[in-house]
C-alpha positions in Angstrom: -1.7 4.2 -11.6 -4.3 5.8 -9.0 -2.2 9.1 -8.9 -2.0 9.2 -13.2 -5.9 8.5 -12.9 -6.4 11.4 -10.0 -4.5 13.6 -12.3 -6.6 12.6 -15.3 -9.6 13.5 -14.1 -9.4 17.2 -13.9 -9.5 17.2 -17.8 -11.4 13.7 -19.0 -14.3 11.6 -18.5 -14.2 8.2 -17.1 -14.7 6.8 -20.9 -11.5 8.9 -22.2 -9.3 7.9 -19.1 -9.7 4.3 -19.8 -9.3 4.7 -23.8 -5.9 6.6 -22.7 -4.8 4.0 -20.6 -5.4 1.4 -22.9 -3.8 3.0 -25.7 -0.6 3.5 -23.2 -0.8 -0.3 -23.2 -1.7 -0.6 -19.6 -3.9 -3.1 -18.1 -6.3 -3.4 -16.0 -6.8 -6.5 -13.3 -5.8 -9.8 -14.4 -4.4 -8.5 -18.0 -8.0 -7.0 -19.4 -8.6 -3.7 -20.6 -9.8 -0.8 -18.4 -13.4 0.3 -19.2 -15.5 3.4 -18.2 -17.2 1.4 -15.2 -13.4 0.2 -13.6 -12.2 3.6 -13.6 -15.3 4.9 -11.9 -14.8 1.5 -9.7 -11.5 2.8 -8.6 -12.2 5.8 -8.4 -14.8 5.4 -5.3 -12.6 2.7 -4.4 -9.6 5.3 -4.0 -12.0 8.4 -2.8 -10.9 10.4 -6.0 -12.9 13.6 -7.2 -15.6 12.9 -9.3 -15.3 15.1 -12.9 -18.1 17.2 -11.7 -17.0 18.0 -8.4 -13.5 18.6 -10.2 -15.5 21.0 -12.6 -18.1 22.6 -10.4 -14.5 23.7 -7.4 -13.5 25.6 -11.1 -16.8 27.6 -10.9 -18.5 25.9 -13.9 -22.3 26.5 -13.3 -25.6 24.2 -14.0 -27.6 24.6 -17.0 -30.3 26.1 -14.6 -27.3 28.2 -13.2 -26.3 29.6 -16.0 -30.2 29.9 -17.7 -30.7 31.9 -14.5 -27.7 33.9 -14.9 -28.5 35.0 -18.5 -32.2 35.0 -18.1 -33.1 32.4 -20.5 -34.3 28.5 -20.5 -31.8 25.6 -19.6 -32.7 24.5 -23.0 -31.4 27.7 -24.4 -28.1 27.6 -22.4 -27.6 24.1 -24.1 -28.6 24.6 -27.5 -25.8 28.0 -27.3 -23.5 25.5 -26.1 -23.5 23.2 -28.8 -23.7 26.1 -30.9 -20.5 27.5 -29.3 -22.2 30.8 -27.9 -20.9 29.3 -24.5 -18.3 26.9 -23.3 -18.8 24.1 -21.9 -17.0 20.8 -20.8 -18.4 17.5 -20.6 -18.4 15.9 -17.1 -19.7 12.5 -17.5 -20.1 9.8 -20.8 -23.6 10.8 -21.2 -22.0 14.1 -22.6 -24.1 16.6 -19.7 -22.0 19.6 -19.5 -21.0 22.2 -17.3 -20.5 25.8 -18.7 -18.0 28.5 -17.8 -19.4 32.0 -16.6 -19.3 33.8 -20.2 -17.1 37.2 -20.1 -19.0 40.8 -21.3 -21.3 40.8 -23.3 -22.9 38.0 -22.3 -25.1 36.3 -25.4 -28.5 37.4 -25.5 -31.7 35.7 -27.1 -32.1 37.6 -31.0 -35.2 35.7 -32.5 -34.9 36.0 -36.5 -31.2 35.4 -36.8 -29.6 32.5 -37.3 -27.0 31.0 -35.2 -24.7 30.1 -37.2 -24.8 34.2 -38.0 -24.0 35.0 -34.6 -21.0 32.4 -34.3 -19.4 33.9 -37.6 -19.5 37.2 -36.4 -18.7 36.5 -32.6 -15.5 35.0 -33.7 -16.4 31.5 -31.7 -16.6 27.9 -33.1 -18.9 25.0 -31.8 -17.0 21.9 -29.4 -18.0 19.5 -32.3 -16.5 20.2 -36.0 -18.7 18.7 -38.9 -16.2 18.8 -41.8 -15.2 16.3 -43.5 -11.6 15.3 -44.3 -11.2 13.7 -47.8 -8.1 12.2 -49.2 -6.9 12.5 -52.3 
């Protein structure tokens, strides 16, 4: 369980590791469900990688690494990030992200156009879709 848990973490939070688990059927102590806080139990417990230690040994940088990089505020670097001018990756439940080094040409402020401008035309598409499915 510890080792499918280690192996988790290099891709999921502590919140989507215990929704897994569940789902697999698998049970925590005494026959009760696993929750956010027993995975981060066992993992200190175990002396696992955190997410963001996993994350941060890939190269992901800081919101005030990466605002320094491209020469912009942190606020900037997160709002292009939900935007999908930069990828990023969740490393805790709170949803604070990391965010990968961007390949040339890195994004650059352009007051007076939209965003959702730039995305169409740089060919990316935000982490969180807002269409809605309908049935017929």
């Amino acid at each position: 369980m510890i080792e499918q848990i280690d192996g988790l973490l290099e891709q999921h939070t502590d919140c989507q590791i215990a929704a897994f688990l569940n789902r697999q059927g698998r049970r925590a102590g005494k026959g009760g469900f696993f929750s956010s806080h027993i995975i981060a139990r066992l993992r200190r417990e175990y002396g696992l990688k955190k997410r963001y230690d996993c994350l941060r040994a890939k190269g992901l940088l800081t919101p005030a690494e990466m605002a320094a990089r491209l020469d912009v505020a942190p606020c900037t670097v997160r709002i292009w990030g939900q935007e999908g001018l930069l990828s990023a990756q969740a490393y805790n439940d709170r949803n604070e992200r990391l965010y990968e080094c961007p390949t040339h040409p890195f994004p650059v402020k352009m007051q007076g156009r939209k965003l959702s401008q730039r995305r169409a035309r740089a060919g990316v598409t935000p982490h969180s879709s807002k269409e809605v499915q309908y049935e017929a």
